[in-house]
Backbone as CSV, one residue per row, in Angstrom:
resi,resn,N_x,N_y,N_z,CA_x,CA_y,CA_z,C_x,C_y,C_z
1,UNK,164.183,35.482,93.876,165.058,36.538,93.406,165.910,36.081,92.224
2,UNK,166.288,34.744,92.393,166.898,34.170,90.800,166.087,34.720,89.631
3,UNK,164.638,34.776,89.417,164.189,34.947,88.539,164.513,36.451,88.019
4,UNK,164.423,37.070,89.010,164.821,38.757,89.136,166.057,39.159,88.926
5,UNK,166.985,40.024,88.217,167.913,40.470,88.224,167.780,41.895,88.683
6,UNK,166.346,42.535,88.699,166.730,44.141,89.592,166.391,43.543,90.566
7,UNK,165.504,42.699,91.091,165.256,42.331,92.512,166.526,42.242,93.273
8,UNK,166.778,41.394,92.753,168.674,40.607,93.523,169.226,41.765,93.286
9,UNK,169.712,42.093,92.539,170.201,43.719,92.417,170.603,44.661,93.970
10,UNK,168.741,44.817,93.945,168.239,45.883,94.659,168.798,45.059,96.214
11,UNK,168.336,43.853,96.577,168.335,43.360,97.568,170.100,43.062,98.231
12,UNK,170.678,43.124,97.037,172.288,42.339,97.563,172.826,44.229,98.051
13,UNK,172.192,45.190,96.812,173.064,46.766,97.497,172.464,46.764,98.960
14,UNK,171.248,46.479,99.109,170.492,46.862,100.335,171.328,46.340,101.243
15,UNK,171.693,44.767,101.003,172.320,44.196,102.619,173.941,44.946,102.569
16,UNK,174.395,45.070,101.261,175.784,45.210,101.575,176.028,46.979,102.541
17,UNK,174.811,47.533,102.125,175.032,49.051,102.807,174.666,49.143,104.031
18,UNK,174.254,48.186,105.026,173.918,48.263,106.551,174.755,47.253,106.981
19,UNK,174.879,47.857,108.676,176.054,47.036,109.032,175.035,45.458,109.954
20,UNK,175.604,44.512,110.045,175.670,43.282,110.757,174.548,43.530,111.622
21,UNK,174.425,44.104,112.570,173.754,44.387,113.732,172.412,44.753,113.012
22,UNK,172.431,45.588,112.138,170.755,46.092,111.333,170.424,45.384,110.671
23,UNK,171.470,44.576,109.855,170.709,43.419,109.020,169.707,42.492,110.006
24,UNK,170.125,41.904,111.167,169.500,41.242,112.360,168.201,41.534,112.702
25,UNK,167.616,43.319,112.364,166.845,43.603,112.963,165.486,43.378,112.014
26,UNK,163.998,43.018,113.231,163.062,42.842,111.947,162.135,43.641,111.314
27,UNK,163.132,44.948,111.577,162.387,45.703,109.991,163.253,46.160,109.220
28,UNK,164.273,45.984,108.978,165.269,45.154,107.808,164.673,44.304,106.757
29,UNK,164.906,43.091,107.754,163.757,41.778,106.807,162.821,41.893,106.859
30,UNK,161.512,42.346,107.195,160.521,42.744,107.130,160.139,43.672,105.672
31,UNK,161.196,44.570,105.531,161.345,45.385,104.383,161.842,44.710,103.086
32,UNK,162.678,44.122,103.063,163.187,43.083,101.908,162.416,41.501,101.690
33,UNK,161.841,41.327,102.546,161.223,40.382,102.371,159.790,40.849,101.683
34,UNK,159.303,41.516,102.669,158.440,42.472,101.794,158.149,43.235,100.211
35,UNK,159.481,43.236,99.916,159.948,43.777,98.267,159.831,42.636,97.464
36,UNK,160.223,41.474,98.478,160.346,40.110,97.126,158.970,39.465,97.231
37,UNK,158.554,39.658,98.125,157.240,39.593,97.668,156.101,39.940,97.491
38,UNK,156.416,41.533,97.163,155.770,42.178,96.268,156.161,42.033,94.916
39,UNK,156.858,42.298,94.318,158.091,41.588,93.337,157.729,40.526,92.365
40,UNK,157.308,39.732,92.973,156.787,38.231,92.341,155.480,38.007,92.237
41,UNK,155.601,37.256,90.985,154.090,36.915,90.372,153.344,35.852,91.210
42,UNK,154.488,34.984,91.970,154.445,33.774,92.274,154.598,33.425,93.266
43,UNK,154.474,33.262,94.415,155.413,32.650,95.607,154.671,32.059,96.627
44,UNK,155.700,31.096,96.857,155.302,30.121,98.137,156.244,30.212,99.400
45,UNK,155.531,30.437,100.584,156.337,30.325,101.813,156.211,29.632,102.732
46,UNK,157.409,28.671,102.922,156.570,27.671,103.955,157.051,28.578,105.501
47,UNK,156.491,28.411,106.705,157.154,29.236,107.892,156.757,28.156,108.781
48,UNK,158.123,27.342,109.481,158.280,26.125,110.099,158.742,26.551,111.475
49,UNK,158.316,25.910,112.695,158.836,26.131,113.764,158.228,27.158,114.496
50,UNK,156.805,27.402,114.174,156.585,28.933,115.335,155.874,28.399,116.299
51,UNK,155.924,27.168,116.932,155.970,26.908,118.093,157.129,26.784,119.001
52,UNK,158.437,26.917,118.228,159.566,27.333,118.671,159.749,29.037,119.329
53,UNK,159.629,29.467,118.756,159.317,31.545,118.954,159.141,31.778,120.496
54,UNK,159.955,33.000,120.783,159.510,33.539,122.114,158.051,34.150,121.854
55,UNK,157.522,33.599,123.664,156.352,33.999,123.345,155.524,35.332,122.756
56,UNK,154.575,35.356,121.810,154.159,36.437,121.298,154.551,36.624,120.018
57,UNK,155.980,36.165,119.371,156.544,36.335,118.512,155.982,35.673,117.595
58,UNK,155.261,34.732,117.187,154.851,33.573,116.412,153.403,34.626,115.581
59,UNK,153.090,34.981,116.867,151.849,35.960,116.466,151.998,36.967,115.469
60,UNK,153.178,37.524,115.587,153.704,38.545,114.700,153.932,38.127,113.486
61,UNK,154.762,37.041,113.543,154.736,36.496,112.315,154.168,35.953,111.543
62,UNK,152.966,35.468,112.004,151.209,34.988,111.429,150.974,36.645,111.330
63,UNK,150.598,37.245,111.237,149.937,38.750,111.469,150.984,39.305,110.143
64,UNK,152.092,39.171,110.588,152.874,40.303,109.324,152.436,39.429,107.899
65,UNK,152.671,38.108,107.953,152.617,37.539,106.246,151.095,37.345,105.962
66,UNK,149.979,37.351,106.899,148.883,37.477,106.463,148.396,38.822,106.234
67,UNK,149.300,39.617,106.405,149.244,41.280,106.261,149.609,41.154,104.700
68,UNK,150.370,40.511,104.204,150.948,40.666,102.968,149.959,39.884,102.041
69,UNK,149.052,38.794,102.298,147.769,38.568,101.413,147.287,39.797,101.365
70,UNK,146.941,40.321,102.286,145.624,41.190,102.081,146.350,42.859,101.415
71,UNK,147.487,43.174,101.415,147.946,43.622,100.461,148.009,43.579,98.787
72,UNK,148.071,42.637,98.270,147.548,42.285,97.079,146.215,41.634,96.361
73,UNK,145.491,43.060,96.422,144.465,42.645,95.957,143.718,42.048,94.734
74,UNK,144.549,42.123,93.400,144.219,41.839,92.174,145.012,40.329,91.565
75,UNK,144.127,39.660,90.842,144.874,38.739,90.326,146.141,39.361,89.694
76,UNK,146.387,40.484,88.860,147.255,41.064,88.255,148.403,41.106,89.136
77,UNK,148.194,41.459,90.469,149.460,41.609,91.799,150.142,40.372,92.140
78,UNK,149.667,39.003,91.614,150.277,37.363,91.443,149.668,36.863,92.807
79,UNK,150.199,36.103,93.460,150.063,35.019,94.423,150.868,35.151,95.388
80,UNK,150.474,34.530,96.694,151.374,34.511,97.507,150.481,33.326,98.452
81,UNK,151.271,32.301,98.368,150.821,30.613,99.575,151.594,30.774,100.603
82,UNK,150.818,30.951,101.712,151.505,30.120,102.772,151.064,28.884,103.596
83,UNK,151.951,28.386,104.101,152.045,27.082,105.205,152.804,27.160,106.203
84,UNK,152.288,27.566,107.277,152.258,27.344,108.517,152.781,26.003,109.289
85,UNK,153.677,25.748,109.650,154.006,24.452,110.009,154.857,24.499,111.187
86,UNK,154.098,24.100,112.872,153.865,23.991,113.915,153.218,23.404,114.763
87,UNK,153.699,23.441,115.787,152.743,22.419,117.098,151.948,22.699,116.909
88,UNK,150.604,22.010,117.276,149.405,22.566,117.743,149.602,23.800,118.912
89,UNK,148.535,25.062,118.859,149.056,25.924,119.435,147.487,26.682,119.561
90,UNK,147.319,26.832,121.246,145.844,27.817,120.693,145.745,29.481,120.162
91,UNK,146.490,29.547,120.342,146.786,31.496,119.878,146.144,31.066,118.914
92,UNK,147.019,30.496,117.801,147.802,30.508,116.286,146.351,29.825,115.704
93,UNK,145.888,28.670,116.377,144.542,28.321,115.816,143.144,29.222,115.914
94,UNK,143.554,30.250,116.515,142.519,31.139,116.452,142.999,31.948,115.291
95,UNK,143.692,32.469,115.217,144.456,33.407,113.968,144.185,33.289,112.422
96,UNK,144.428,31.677,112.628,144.404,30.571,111.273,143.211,30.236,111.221
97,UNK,141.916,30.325,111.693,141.090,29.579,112.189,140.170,30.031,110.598
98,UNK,140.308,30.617,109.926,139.447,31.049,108.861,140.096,30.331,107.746
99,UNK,141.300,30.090,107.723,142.540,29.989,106.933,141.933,28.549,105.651
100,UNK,142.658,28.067,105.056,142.256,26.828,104.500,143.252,25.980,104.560
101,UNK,143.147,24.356,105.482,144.157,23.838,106.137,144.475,22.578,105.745
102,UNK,145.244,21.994,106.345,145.414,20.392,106.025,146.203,19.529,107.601
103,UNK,145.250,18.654,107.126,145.165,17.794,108.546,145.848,16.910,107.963
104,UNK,147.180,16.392,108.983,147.747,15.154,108.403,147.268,14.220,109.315
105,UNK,146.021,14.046,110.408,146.074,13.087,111.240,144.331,12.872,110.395
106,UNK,144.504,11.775,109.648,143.269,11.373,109.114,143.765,9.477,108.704
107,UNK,142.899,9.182,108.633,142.689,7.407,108.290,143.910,7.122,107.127
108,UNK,143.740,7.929,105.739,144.660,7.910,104.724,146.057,8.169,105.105
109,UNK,146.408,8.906,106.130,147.860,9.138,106.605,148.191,8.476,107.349
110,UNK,147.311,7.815,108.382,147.495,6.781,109.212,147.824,5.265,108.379
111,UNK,146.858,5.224,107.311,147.666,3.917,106.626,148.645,3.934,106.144
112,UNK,149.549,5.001,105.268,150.900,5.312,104.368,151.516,5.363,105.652
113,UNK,151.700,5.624,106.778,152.319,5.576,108.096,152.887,3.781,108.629
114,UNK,151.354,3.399,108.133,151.381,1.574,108.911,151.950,0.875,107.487
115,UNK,152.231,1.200,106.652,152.471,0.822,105.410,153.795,0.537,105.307
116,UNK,154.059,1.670,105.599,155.496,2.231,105.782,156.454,1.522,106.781
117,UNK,156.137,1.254,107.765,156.577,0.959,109.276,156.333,-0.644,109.030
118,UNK,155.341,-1.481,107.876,155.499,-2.648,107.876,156.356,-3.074,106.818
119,UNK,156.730,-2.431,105.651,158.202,-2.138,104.889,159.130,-2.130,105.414
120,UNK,159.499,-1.335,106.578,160.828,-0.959,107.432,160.771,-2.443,108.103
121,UNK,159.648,-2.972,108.508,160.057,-4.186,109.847,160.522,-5.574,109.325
122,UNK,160.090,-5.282,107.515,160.407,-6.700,107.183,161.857,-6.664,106.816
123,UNK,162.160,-5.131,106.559,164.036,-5.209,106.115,164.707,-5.440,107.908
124,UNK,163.967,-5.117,108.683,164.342,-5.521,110.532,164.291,-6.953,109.849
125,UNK,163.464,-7.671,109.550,163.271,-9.297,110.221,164.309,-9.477,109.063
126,UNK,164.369,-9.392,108.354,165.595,-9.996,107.375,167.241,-9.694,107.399
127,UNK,167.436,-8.649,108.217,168.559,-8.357,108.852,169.302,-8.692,110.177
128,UNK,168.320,-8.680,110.811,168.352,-9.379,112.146,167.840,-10.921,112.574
129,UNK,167.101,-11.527,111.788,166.334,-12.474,111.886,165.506,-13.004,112.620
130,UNK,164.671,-12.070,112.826,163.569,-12.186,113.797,162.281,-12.983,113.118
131,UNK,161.442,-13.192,113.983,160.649,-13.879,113.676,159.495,-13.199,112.687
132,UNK,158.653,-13.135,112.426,157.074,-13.079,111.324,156.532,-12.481,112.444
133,UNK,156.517,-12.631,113.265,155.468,-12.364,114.458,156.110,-10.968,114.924
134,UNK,157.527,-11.520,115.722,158.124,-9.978,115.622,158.213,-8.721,114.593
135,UNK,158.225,-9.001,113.262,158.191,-8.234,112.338,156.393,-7.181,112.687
136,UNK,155.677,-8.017,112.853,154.660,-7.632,112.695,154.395,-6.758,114.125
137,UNK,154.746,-7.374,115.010,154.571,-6.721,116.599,155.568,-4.864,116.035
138,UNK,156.455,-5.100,115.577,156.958,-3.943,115.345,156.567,-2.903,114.710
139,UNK,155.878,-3.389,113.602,154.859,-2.395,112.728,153.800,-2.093,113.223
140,UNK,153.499,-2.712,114.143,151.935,-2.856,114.821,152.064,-1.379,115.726
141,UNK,153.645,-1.935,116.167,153.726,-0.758,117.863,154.086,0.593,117.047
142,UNK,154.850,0.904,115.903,155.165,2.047,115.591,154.330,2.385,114.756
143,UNK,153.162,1.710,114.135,152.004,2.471,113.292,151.065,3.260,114.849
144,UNK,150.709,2.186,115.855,149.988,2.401,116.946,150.367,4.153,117.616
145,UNK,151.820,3.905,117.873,152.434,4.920,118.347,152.320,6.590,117.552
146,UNK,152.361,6.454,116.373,152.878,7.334,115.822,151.161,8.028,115.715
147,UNK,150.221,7.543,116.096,148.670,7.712,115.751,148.615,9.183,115.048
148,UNK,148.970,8.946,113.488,148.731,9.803,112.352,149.624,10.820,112.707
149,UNK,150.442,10.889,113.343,151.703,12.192,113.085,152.707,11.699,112.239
C-alpha cells in the first residue's frame, strides 16, 4: 500500500468508518486484503503458523488466497507468491499437493545446519574451555538432533 496512495487512501477511510468489533471480522479483511491484492502488480505473502489455527480454519485460509491466484488470470493482472509456512499437516498437504514447494530437509540444509553448529561450538570451546573433543561432541549432537529442520 506504500506504493499506492489511492490504495492507502481507500483502505485507511475503510477501517476508520467501521467500528472495532467489524474490523475483527473475516470478511472485513478478507475484503481489504482482497483490494490490495488486486491492486498490485506485485506481491508476496508469506502465511506462517497455520498449524497453529482452530481446526478447519487453516483450510480456509489455504482455499481463500489460492482463490485469489486463480482470480487473476492475465500476466497484465501482475503476480501474486505465496508461502505457506507450517507443521507438517495432512489436510494442508493434500490442498498444496499440486502447489510448487521447497523442502528444507535435504543433504544441502543438513550441512549449512552442521556447519553452523560447528562455528557455534568452537566460540563454546573458547569461552568455556572445553576440550577439541567436546567442541566436536557438541556439533555432532546438535547437527544429529536438529536432522535438517
Amino acid at each position: 500500500m506504500q506504493k499506492d496512495d489511492d490504495l492507502l487512501g481507500y483502505v485507511y477511510e475503510k477501517c476508520s468508518s467501521i467500528s472495532e468489533a467489524n474490523m475483527e471480522s473475516s470478511g472485513v479483511l478478507k475484503e481489504l486484503v482482497g483490494i490490495s491484492l488486486k491492486s498490485s502488480k506485485s506481491t508476496f505473502v508469506i502465511v506462517d503458523g497455520l498449524d497453529e489455527c482452530k481446526k478447519g480454519e487453516a483450510e480456509k485460509v489455504v482455499s481463500w488466497f489460492t482463490s485469489m491466484l486463480r482470480e487473476r488470470p492475465t500476466a497484465d493482472s501482475g503476480s501474486i507468491r505465496l508461502l505457506f509456512v507450517s507443521q507438517r499437516d495432512g489436510t494442508l498437504d493434500k490442498m498444496l499437493s499440486k502447489a510448487p514447494t521447497i523442502s528444507l530437509e535435504n543433504d544441502e540444509h543438513q550441512k549449512d545446519i552442521e556447519s553452523y553448529a560447528r562455528y557455534w561450538a568452537s566460540k563454546i570451546r573458547l569461552k568455556f574451555n572445553i576440550t577439541i573433543d567436546q567442541e566436536n561432541d557438541i556439533a555432532t549432537r546438535v547437527g544429529r538432533s536438529a536432522a535438517g529442520k
